[in-house]
C-alpha positions in Angstrom: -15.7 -14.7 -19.7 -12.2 -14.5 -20.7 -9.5 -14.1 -17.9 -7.7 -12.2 -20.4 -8.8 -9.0 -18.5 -7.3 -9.4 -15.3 -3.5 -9.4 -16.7 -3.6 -6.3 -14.8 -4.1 -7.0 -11.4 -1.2 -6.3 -9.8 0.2 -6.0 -6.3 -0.5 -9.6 -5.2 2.9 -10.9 -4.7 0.6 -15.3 -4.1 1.8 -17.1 -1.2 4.8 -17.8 -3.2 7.3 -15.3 -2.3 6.9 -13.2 -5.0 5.9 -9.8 -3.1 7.1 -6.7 -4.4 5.8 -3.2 -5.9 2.2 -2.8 -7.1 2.6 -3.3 -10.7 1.1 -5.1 -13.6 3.8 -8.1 -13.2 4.5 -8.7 -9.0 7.4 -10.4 -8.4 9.3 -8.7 -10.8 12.2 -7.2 -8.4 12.7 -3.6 -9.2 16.4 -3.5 -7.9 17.3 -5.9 -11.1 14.9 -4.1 -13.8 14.5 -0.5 -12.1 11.2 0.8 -11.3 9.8 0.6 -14.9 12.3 -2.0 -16.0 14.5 0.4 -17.9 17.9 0.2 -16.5 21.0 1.2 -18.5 24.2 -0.9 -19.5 25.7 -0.3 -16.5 24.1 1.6 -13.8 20.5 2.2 -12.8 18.0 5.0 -14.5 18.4 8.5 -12.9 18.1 12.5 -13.9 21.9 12.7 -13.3 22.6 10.2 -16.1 20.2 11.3 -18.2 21.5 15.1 -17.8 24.9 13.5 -18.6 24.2 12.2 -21.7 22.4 14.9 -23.2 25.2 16.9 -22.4 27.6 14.7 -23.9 25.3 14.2 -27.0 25.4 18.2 -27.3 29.3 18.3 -27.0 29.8 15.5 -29.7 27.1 15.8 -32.1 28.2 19.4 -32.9 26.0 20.4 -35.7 22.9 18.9 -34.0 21.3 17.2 -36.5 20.2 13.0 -37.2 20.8 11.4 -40.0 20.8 7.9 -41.2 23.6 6.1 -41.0 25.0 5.4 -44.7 22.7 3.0 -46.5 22.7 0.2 -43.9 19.1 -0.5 -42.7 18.4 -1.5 -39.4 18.2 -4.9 -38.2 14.8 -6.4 -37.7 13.3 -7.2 -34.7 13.9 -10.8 -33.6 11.6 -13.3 -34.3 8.1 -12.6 -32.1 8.4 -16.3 -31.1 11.6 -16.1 -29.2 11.2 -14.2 -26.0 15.1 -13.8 -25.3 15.6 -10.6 -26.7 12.8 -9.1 -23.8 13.5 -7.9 -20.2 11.7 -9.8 -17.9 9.1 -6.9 -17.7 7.9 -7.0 -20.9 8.7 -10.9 -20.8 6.4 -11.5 -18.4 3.6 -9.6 -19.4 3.8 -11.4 -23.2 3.9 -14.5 -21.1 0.9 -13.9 -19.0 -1.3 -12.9 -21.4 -0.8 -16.0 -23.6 -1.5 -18.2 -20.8 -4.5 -16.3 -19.4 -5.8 -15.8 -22.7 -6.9 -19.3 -23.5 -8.8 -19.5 -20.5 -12.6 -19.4 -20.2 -14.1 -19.4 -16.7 -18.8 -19.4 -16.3 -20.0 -19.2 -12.9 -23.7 -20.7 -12.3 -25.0 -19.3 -8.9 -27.5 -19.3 -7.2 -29.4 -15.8 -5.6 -28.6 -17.1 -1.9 -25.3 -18.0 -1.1 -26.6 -20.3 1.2 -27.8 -22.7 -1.5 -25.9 -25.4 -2.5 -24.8 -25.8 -5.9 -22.9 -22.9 -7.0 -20.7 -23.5 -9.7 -17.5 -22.5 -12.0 -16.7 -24.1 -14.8 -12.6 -23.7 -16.4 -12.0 -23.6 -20.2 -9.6 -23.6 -22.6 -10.7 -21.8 -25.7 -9.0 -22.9 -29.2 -8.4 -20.0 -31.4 -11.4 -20.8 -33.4 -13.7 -20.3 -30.2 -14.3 -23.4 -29.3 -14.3 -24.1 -25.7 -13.7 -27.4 -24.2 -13.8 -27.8 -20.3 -11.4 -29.2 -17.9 -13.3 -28.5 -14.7 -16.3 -28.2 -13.1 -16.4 -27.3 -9.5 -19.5 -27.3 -7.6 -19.5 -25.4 -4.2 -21.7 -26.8 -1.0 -24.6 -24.9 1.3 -24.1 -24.3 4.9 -25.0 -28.1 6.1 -21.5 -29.7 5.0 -19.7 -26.0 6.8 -21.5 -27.1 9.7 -20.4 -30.6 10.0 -17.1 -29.4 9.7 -16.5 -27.1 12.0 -15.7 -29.8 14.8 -12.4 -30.3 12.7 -11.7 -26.6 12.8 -11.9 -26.8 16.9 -10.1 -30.0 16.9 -7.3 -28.7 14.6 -6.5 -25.7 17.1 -5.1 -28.3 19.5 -2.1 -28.2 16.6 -1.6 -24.4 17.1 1.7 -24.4 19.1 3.5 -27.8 16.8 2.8 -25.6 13.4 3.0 -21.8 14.9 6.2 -21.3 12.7 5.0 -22.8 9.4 1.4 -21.5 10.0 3.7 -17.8 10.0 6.1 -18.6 7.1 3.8 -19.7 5.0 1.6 -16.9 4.9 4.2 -15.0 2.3 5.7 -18.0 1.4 5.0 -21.7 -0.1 7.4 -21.6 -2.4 10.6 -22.6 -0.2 9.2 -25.8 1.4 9.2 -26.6 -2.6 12.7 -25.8 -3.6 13.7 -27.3 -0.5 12.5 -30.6 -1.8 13.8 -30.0 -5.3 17.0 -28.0 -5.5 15.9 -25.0 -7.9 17.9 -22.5 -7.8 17.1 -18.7 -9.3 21.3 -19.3 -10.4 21.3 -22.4 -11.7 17.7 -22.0 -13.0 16.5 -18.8 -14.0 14.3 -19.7 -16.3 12.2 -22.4 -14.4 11.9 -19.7 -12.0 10.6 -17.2 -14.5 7.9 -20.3 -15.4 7.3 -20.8 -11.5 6.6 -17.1 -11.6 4.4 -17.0 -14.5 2.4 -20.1 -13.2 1.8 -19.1 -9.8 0.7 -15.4 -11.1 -1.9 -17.2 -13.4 -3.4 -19.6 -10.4 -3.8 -16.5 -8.0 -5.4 -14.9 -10.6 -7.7 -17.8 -11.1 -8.5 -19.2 -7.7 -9.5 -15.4 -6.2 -11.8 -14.9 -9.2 -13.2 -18.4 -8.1 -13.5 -17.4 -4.5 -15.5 -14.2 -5.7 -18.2 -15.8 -7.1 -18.5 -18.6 -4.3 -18.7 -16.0 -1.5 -18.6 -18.8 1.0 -18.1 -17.6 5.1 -14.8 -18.7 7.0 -14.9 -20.7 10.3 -15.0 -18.0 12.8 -18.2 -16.4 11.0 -20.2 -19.7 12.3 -18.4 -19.6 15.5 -16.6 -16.6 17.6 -15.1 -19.6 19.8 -12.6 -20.2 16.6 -10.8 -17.6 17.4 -8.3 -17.4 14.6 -4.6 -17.3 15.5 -4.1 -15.0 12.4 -6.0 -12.5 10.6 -9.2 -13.9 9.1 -8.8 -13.2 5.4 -11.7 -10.8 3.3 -12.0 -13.3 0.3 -14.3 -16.4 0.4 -13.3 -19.5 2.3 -13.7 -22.1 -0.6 -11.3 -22.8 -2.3 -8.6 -22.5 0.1 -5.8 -20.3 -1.4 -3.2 -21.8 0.3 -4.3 -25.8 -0.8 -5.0 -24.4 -4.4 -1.3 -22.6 -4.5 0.3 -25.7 -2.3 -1.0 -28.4 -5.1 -0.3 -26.4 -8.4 3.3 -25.9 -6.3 3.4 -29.8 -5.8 1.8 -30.6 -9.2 4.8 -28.6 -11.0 8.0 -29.4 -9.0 6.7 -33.0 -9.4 7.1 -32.8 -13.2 10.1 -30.4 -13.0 11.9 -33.4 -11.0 10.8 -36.0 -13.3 12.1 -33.8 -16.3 14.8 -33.2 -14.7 15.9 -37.6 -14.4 17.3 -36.7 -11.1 16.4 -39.7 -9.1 13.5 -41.9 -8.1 10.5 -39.4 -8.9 7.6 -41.2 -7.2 9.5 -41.2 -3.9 10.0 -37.2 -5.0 5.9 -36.6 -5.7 5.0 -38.5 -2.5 7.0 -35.6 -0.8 5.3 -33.1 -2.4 2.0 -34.5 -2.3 2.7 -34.4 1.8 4.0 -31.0 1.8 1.0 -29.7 0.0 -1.2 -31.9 2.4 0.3 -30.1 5.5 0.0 -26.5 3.9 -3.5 -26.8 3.5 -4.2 -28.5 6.9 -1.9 -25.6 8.0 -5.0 -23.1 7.2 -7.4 -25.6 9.4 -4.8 -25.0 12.1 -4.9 -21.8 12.3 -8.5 -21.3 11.7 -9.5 -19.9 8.5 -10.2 -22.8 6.8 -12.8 -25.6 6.7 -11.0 -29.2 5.1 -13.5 -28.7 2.7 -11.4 -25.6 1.5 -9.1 -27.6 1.6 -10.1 -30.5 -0.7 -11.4 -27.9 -3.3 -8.3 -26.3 -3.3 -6.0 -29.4 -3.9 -8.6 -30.4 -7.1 -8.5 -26.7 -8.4 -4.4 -27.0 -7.8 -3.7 -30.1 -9.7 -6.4 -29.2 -12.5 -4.7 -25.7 -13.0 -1.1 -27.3 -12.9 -1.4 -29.7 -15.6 -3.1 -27.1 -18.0 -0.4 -25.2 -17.4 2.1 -27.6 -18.4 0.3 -28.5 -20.7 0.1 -25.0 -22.7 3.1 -24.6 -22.0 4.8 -27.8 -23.8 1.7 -28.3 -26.2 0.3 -31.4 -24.7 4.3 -32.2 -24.0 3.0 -33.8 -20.5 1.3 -36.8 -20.0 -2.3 -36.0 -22.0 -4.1 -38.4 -19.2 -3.5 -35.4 -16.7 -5.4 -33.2 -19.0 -9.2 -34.1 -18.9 -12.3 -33.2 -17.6 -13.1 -33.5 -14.6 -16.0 -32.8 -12.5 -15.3 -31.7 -8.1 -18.5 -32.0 -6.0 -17.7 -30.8 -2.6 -21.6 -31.2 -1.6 -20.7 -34.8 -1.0 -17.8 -34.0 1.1 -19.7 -33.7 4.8 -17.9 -33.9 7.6 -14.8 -36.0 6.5 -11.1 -34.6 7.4 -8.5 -33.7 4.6 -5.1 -35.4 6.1 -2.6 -37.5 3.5 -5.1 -40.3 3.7 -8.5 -38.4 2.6 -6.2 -36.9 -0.3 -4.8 -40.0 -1.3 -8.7 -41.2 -2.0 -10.3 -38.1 -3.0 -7.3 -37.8 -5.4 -8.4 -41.8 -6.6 -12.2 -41.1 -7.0 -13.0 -42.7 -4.0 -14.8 -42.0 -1.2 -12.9 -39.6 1.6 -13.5 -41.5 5.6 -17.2 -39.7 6.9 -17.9 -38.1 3.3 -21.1 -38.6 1.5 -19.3 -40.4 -2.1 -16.6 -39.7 -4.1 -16.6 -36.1 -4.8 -14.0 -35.8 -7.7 -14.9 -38.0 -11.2 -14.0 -37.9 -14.9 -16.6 -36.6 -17.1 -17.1 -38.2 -20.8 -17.6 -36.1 -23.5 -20.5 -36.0 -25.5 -21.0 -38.0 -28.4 -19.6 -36.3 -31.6 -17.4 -33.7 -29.6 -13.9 -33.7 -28.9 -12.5 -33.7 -25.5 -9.8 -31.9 -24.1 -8.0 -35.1 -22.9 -8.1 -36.1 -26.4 -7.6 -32.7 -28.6 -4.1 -31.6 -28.9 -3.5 -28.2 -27.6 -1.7 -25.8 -30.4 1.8 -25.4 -30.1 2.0 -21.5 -28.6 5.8 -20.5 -29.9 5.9 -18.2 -26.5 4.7 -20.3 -23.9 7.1 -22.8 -25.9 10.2 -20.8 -25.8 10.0 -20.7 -22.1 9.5 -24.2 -21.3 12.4 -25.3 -24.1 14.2 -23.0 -21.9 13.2 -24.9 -18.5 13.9 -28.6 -19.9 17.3 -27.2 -20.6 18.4 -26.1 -17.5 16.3 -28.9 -15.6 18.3 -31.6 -17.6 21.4 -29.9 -17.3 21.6 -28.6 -13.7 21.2 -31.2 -11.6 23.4 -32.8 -9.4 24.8 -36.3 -10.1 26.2 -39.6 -8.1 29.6 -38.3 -10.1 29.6 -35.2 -8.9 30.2 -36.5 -5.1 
């Protein structure tokens, strides 16, 4: 199915910081663009202006009538491949429909939840219909819930240390990100507009995933979890918060590499920890398994480097962009701290897991894989991220500047 449909949904402001009115583009702020984006020159939409100038209009215009103005003809519209022209309501919207518009997402489920081996599998469709996947993630049965629900119990020893973050962080990701990075919505409005876009797109994405996996929380197995926060309505797996926290960690890292700012490995280690603690956050308070957890970081990273990379038309490193294949079945009872990333992320084998649940998978023989087929160049998508480089190369901080 295409995601194309769900451009719509509106409302869901992510666990970005991007809350606002229900509308077809949250996180658009309506004190900048007015309720429907409409704003005049200089002061907001109301009835009084408009009264105004129809009054003035009636007083100037004497003889009432419209007539074209000698024989100039008016200017075109501007190229439909430059955005700049736009507000940011209509902006936006152009934006997220080219992005969710190559996507392709098949569930494969089973009749009882409780069977492992539910799957999704994520798509990018060319624009002669050809699909070519760049994830497969398979859900697990109610054995490898069970084995983890000691960690969930363990985890709420943690309450008190992460009470604050555990808070913060259920409106907000985003800062712990920009704290690490120095954006700016000032200096860099239009990697903002991008983090917007991006982070609209993975919500969209990861709740239509959690939908079709229907997978219980923690204190659904056991009432002596005892949540510290409400217990969400959505499926458990993937965790939001891990999927949001490593598509977060996944951009900023290649925003800060962009940028040449300073020593980018030291830079993504940061961000791989931050996204680490987020997610481990959720096991904390008790509404997530690590399992969730784990899913969520491969969903994160896989949905990241598609963006970027339909954004800049393969412009990031084409070994990011491949096909990969997440097995959570074979995840057990093992943890997800900074060391059970660091080797799922490696295609090894997490500490108490059952194998490596996160592999590459080869195409077969005579077609093209996505790692190898170079995306088209989408002029929208394009514009913005030209846009981004600029103001990430240009607005950073140097050992000059003191």
């Amino acid at each position: 199915m295409s995601l194309a449909a769900y451009v719509g949904h509106g409302g869901h402001g992510g666990h970005g910081g991007f809350s606002g009115p229900a509308s077809p583009l949250s996180g658009t702020n309506p004190a900048q663009i007015g309720e429907f984006g409409y704003n005049f020159a200089s002061a907001p939409h109301s009835p009084m202006l408009s009264n105004a100038l129809r009054v003035a209009r009636g007083a100037i215009i004497r003889d009432g009538r419209t007539e074209v103005d000698g024989d100039k003809f008016p200017t075109a519209e501007p190229n439909s491949s430059s955005l700049e022209h736009l507000d940011m309501y209509p902006r936006s919207a152009v934006v997220d429909w080219e992005l969710l518009s190559g996507l392709d997402l098949a569930t494969h489920l089973n009749a009882d939840p409780d069977q492992e081996g539910d799957r999704v599998i994520l798509s990018h469709r060319t624009t002669d219909g050809t699909t070519m996947p760049f994830l497969e993630l398979i859900a697990p049965g109610r054995d490898v819930f069970a084995k983890q629900l000691v960690h969930v119990g363990d985890a709420a020893g943690e309450r008190e240390e992460r009470f604050d973050e555990i808070n913060i962080q259920l409106a907000d990701l985003l800062s712990f990100y920009t704290g690490l990075t120095f954006i700016h919505p000032a200096r860099q409005p239009h990697v903002m507009e991008f983090v917007r876009s991006a982070l609209r797109f993975c919500v969209l994405v990861e709740f239509r995933i959690k939908h079709a996996f229907t997978r219980p929380r923690p204190v659904a197995f056991s009432s002596s979890v005892m949540p510290i926060i409400q217990t969400p309505s959505h499926s458990t797996l993937p965790s939001g918060h891990a999927t949001e926290a490593f598509f977060l960690a996944t951009l900023f890292k290649h925003f800060y590499s962009t940028s040449g700012a300073g020593d980018a490995d030291k830079h993504a280690g940061f961000c791989n920890e931050m996204a680490v603690r987020i997610a481990h956050n959720r096991t904390v308070a008790g509404v997530h398994f690590p399992v969730d957890s784990a899913a969520g970081a491969v969903l994160g990273t896989a949905l990241a480097n598609y963006v970027l990379a339909r954004f800049s038309a393969n412009g990031t490193d084409e070994s990011q962009l491949k096909n990969q294949k997440c097995d959570t079945r074979k995840y057990g009872g093992a943890r997800f701290d900074y060391a059970d990333y660091v080797e799922l992320a490696a295609q090894r084998q997490p500490l108490d897991s059952c194998g490596p649940i996160l592999s590459d998978v080869q195409p077969a023989e005579g077609v093209t894989g996505i790692a190898e087929h170079p995306l088209a160049l989408n002029p929208q998508l394009n514009w913005l991220w030209g846009k981004c480089v600029t103001e990430l190369q240009h607005s950073q901080y140097t050992e000059d500047d003191g």
